[in-house]
N, C-alpha and C positions, 0 to 999 in steps of 0.2 A: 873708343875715341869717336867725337862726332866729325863729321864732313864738314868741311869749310865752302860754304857758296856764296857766288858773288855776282853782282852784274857792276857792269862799268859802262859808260858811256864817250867822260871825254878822258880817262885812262888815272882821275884821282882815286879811285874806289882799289884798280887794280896795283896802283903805285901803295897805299894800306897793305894789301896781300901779299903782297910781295914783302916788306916791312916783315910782317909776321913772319916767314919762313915757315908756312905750313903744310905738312908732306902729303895733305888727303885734300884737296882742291878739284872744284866743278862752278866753271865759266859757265852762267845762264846764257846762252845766245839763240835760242829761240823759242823760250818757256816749254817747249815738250822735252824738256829732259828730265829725267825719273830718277826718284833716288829714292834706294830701297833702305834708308837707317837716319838714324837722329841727324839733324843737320842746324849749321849758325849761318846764317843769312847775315850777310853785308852789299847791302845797297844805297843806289844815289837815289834824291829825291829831284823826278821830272820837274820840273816850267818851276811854278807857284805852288807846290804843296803837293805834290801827283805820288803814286806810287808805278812804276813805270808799267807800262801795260805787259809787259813781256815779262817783268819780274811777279805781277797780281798772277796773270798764268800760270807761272812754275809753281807760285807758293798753292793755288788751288787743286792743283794737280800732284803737291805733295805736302799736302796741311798736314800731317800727320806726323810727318818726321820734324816738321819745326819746332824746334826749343826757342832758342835765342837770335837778337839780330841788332845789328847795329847799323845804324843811316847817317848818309854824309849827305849836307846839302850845303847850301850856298848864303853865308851868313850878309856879305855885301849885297848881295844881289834879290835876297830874300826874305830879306831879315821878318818879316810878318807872316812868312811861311816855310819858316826855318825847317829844315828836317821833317814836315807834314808825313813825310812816306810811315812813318814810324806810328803816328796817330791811325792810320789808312790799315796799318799792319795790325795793330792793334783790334781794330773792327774786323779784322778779320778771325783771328785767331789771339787769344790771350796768353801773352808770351813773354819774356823778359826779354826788356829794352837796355842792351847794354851799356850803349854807348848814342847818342848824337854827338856828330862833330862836324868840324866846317872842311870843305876840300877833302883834303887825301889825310887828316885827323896828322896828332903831335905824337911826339912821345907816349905821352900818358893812353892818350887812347890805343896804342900799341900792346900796352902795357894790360891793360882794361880787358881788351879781345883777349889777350894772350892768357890770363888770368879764367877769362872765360871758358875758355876751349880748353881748359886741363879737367 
């Protein structure tokens, strides 16, 4: 079973995880956290397009274990750099993008993760 990780910032990312009910969860809170097995990254996407600098941290620190990851970002407020963190991820490591959604994501995208992590 892979590790669910996540960063959150203003609590939409952690309002998702919680949604899922998933029993193997790790809060990114200050990118030196180590994770020694496959892991699904769900994060927000900083300002205009950013991958957060605390999330770029974790993930270089455990590229290895990344498989998949799904980004929330801010469709009003962004909309010309919707979800960017995922493009940013992408350059980093080549990886399936499960999901972009706007805020704390719907239904579907529940569904999507959840689908993902079996």
């Amino acid at each position: 079973m892979m590790k669910l990780v996540y960063a959150s910032r203003k609590g939409h990312v952690e309002e998702l995880v919680k949604k899922l009910n998933y029993p193997d969860v790790l809060k990114i809170e200050t990118g030196e956290e180590v994770v020694n097995e496959d892991y699904f990254l769900i994060t927000y996407t900083d300002g205009k397009g950013i991958l957060p600098p605390v999330v770029e941290t974790f993930v270089r620190n455990n590229l290895e274990g990344l498989k998949k990851a799904a980004v929330s970002g801010n469709m009003e407020k962004h909309a010309d750099t919707f979800c960017f963190a995922a493009d940013r991820l992408l350059e980093i490591k080549n990886i399936e993008i499960v999901a972009r959604f706007d805020s704390a994501g719907d239904d579907a995208t529940v569904e999507l993760i959840k689908n993902a992590l079996r």
